[in-house]
N, C-alpha and C positions, 0 to 999 in steps of 0.2 A: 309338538306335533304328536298327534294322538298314535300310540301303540297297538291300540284295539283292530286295526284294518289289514295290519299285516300278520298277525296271530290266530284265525281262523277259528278262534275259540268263542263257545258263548262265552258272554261277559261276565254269567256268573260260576262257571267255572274255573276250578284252581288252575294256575300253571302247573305244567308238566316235570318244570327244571326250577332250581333258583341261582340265583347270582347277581350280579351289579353291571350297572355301566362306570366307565372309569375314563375321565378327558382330564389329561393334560395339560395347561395353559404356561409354556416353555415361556413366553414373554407378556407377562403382566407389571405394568406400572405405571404410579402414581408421584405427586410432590407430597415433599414433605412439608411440615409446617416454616421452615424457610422457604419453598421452593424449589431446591433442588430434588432435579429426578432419581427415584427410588425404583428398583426392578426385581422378579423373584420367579417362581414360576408356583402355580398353583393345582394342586391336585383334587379332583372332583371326584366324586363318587356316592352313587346311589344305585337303590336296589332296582330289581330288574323286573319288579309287582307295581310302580310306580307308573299310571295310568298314560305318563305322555313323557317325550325322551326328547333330549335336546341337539337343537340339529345345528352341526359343526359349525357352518358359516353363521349364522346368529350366537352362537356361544364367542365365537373369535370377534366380531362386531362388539358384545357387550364388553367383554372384558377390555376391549380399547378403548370403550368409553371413558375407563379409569385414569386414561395416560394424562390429563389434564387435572384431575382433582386432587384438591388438595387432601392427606390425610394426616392424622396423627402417628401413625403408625400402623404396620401390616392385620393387626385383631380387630383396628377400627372396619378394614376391608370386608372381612368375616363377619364383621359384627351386622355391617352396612344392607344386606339383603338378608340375615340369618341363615347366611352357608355356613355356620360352624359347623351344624350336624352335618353336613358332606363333605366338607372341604380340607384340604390341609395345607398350610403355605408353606411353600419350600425356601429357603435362602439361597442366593446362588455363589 
């Protein structure tokens, strides 16, 4: 969802502040290559110059998506959309 609408700024001026968005994702998971269910929680983060910001109920939709695939392990996760630069997996 675009940032631009709610920020009153021209577009091609600087922001006034910096800092990041930061979501949470307390229940994240997947099978592992037996099958059996794997769980963790994932930490998101990006900066706050990033043209479009993601909206709670669709972040919480995709990441459930997860709960059926099979992986190799939690880096495969990270690797799987190239959230390493945001992301951090937690273990629980």
């Amino acid at each position: 969802m675009p940032r631009q609408a709610a920020r009153f700024l021209p577009t091609d001026q600087a922001l006034p502040f910096v800092g990041e968005d930061s979501w949470t994702g307390y229940e994240i998971s997947w099978l592992d290559q037996q099958g059996k269910p794997q769980a963790g929680c994932i930490l998101l983060n990006y900066g706050a110059q990033t043209p479009n910001i993601v909206e709670s109920k669709s972040l919480k939709l995709y990441l459930n998506s997860f709960n059926q695939t099979t992986l190799p392990d939690q880096h495969t996760l990270l690797k799987k959309k190239n959230y390493g630069r945001c992301c951090q997996y937690c273990r629980r």
